[in-house]
DRENMAR-796197 format. One record per residue (C-alpha): x negated, y negated, z negated; residue number from 1. Coordinates in steps of 0.001 Angstrom, whole numbers, padded with zeros to 6 digits. Each point is the difference from the previous one (the first is absolute). Layout:
NODE; east; north; up; n
NODE; X; Y; Z; NUM
...
//
This chain:
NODE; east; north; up; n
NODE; 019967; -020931; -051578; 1
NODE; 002828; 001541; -002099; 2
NODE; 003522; -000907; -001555; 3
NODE; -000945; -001783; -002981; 4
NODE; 003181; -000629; -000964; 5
NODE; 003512; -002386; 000890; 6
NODE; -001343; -002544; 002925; 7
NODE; -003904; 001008; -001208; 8
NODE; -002047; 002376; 001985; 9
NODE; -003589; 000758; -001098; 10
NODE; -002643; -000687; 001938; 11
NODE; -003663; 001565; 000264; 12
NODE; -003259; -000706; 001319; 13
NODE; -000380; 002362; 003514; 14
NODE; -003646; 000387; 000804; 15
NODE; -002847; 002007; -001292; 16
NODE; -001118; -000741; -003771; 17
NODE; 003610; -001834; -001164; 18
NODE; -000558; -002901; 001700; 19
NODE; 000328; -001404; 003607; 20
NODE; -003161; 001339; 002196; 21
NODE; -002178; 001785; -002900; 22
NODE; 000427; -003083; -002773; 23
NODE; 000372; 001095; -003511; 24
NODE; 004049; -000569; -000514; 25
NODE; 001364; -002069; -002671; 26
NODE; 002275; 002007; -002740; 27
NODE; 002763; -001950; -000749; 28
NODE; 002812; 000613; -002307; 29
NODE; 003644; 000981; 001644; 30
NODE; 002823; -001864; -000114; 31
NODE; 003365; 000792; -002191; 32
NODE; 001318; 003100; 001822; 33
NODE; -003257; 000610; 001740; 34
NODE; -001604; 003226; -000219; 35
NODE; -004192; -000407; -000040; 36
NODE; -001418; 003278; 001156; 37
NODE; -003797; 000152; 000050; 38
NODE; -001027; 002258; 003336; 39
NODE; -003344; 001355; 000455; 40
NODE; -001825; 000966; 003397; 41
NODE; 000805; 002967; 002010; 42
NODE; -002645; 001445; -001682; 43
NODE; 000891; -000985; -003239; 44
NODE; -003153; -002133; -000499; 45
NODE; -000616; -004092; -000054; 46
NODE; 002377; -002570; -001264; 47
NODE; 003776; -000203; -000103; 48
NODE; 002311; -001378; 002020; 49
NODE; 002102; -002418; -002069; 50
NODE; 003417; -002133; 000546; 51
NODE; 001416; -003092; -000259; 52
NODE; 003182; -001050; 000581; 53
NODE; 002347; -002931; 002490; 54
NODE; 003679; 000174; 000335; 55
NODE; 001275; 000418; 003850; 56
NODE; 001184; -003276; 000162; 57
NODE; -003344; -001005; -000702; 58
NODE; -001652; 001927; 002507; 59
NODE; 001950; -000595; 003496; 60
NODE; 003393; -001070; 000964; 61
NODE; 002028; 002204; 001959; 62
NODE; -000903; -001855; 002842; 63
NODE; -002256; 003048; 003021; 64
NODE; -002953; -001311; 000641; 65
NODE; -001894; 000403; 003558; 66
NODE; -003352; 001675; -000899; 67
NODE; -000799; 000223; 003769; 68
NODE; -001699; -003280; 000657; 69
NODE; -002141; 000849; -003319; 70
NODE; -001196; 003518; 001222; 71
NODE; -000439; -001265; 003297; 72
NODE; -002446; -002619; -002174; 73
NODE; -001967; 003277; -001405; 74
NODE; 000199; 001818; 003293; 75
NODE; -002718; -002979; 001133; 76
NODE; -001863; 000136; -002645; 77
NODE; -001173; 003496; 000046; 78
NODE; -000080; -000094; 003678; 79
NODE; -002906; -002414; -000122; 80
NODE; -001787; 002421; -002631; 81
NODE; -002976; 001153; 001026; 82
NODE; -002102; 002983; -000844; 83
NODE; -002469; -002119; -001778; 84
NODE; 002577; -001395; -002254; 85
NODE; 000990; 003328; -001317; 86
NODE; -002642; 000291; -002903; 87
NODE; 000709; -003819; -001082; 88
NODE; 001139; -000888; -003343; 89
NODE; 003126; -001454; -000472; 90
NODE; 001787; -001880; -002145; 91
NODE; 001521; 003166; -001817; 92
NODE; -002704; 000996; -001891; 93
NODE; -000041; 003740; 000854; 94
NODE; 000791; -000106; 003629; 95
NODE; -002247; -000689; 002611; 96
NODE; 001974; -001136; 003146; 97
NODE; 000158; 004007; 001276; 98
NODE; 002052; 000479; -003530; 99
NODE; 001973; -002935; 000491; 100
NODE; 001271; 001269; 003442; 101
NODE; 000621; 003424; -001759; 102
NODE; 002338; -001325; -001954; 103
NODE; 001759; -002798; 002217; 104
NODE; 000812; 003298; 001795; 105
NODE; 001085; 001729; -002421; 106
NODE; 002331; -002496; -001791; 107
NODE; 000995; -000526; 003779; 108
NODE; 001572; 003733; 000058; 109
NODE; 001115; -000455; -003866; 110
NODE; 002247; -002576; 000737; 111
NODE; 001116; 000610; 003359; 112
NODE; 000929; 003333; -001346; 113
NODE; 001754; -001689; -002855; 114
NODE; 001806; -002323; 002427; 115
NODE; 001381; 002933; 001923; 116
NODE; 001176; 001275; -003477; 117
NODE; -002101; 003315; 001375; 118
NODE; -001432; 001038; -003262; 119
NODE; -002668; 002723; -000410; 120
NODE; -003653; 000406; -000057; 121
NODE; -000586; -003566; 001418; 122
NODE; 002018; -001943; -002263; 123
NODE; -000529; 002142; -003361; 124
NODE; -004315; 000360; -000080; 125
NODE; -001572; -002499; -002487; 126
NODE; -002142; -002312; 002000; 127
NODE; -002738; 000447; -002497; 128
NODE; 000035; 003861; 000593; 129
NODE; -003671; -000453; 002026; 130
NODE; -002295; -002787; 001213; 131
NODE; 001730; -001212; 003713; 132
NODE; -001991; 000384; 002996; 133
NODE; 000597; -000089; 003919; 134
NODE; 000100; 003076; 002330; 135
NODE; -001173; -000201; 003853; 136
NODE; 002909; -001100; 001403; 137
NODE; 000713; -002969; -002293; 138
NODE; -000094; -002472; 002341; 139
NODE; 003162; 001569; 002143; 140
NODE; 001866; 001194; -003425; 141
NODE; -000666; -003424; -002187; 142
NODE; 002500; -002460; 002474; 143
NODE; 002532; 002882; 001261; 144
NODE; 000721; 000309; -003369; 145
NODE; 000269; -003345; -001019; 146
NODE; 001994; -000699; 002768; 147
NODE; 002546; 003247; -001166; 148
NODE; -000336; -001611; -003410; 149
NODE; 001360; -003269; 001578; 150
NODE; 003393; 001863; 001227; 151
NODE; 000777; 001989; -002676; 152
NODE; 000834; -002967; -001965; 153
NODE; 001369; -001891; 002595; 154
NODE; 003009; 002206; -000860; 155
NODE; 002225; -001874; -002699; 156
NODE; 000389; 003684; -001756; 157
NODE; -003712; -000358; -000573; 158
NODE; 000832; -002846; -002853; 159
NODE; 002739; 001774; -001180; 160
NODE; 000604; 003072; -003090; 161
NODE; -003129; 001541; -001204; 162
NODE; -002928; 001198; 001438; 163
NODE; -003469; 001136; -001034; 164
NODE; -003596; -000745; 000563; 165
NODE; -003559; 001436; -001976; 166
NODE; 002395; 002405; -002405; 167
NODE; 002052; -002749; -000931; 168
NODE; 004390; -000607; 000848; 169
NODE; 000761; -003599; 000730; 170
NODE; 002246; -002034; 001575; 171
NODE; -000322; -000645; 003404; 172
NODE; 000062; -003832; -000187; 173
NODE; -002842; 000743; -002385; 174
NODE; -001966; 002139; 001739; 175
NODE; -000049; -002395; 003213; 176
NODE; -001208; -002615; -002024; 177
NODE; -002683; 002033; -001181; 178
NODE; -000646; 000531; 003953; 179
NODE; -000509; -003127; 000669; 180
NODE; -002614; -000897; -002611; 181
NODE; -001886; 002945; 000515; 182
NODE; -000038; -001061; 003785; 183
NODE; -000833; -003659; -000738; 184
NODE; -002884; 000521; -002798; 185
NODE; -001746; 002659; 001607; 186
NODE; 000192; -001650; 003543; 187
NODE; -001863; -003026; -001842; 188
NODE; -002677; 002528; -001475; 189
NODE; -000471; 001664; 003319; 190
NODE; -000315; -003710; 001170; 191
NODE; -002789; -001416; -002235; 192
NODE; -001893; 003250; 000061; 193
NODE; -000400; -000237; 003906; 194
NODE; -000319; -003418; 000091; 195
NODE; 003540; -000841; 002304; 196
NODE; 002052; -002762; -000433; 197
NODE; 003581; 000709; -001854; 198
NODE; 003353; -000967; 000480; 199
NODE; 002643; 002193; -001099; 200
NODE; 003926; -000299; 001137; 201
NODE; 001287; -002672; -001987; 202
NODE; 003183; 001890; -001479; 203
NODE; -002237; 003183; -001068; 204
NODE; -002255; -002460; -002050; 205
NODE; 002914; -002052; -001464; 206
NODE; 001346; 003960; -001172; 207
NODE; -003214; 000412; -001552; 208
NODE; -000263; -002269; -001969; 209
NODE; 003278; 000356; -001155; 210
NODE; -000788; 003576; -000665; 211
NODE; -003578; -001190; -001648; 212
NODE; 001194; -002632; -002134; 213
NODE; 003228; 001742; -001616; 214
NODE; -002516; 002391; -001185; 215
NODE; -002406; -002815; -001340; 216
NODE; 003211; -001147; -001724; 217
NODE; 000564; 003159; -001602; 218
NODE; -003119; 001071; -001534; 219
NODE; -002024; -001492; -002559; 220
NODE; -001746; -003480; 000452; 221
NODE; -002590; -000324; 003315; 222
NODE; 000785; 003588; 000735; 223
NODE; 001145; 000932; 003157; 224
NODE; 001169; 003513; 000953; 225
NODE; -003993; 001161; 001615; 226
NODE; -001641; -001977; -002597; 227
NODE; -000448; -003269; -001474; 228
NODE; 001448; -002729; 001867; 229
NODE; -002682; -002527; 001870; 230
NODE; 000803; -003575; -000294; 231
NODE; 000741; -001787; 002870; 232
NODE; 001278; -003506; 000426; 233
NODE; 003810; -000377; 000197; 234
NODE; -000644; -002130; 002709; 235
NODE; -002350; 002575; 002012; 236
NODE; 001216; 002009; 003314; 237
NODE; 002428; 002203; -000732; 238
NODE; -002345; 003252; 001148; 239
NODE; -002406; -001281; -002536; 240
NODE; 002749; 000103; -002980; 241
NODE; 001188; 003161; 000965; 242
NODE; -003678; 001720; 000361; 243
NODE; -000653; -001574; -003636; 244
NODE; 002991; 001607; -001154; 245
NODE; -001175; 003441; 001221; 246
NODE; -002883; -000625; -002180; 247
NODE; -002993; -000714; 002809; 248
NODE; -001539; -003114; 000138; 249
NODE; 000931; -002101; 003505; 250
NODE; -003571; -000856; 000349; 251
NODE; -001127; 003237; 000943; 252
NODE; -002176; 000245; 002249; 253
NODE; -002038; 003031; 001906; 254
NODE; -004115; 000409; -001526; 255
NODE; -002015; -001883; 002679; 256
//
């Protein structure tokens, strides 16, 4: 994300390829006082990175928001991994579920770094800069720091001035909302690719879709900020209308 302007703050896509997880990102065309800045890999190859824009207001009161109960949620998750689920697909269509725990622990140090307003290496690297993968000691790292994660924006400082995450200032308020969707969507990928059940902490999911839907509102008809919108019901779950916002299809299901 960057300052896009008075109450406007541009948002990009965060994951490998423009879009979320590998999908091919949607350009979009930037709102009045919005600055649209095409960004290329690392390596200066493959597609750009474009923006779109929501206004604050849209995105997240100034209300803090526990993210505890939702990493906690995650923390499960990938301790019921096991080896043999590493090399399956999942719903992001570059990651198998070793790539999806690369970056679930990488955004996990992203933000939590952002929280802490510690900026540096952690909170400046593109998270398209290389393919995410898991080291040896994954399985120790992944919930320490989620759980780190979890109290660095328990501090009401975290939602407050400007911080930064993947190269990008924003404000705080901002950025935690950006925490929790990233938490939320990817815990349901990790989910359906490993065949678990999913439930994630009710005020996360309602920030999600918040975040998710003032993005929809923004951009250009069906398009959502990872990709064309998927229709859902307006009277489907509320997980199902926010995973159809992140452009995935709720149906998803693991190959038999």
């Amino acid at each position: 994300m960057a300052a896009g302007g008075r109450g406007r703050y541009v948002i990009r896509t965060m994951e490998d390829g423009g879009g979320r997880c590998g999908q091919r990102g949607r350009p979009v065309r930037a709102g009045t006082g919005a600055t649209r800045r095409p960004m290329s890999s690392a390596t200066g190859a493959g597609p750009p990175l474009w923006h779109t824009t929501v206004s604050r207001e849209q995105v997240m009161t100034d209300t803090t928001l526990d993210l505890g109960p939702q990493t906690l949620v995650v923390a499960r998750l990938a301790e019921a991994v096991t080896d043999a689920h590493l090399a399956d697909p999942t719903p992001c269509p570059r990651y198998a579920v070793r790539h999806l725990l690369g970056h679930l622990l990488g955004l996990a140090v992203a933000f939590r770094d952002a929280g802490r307003k510690d900026l540096g290496v952690t909170t400046d690297t593109s998270p398209d800069a290389a393919l995410p993968d898991i080291g040896p000691g994954w399985r120790e790292d992944l919930p320490k720091v989620l759980d780190e994660l979890a109290g660095a924006w328990r501090d009401p400082a975290a939602w407050t001035g400007t911080t930064r995450a993947g190269g990008v200032d924003l404000p705080g308020g901002v950025a935690g909302a950006v925490t929790a969707d990233e938490l939320v969507v990817h815990g349901w990928d990790l989910a359906r690719a490993t065949g678990q059940p999913y439930t994630p902490a009710p005020a996360a999911l309602e920030a999600a879709h918040g975040f998710l839907l003032a993005a929809a509102q923004e951009g250009e008809r069906g398009e959502g900020i990872f990709g064309p919108v998927v229709p859902v019901p307006s009277g489907a779950p509320l997980l199902d209308r926010t995973i159809g916002l992140s452009g995935r299809d709720p149906g998803w299901t693991r190959p038999a």
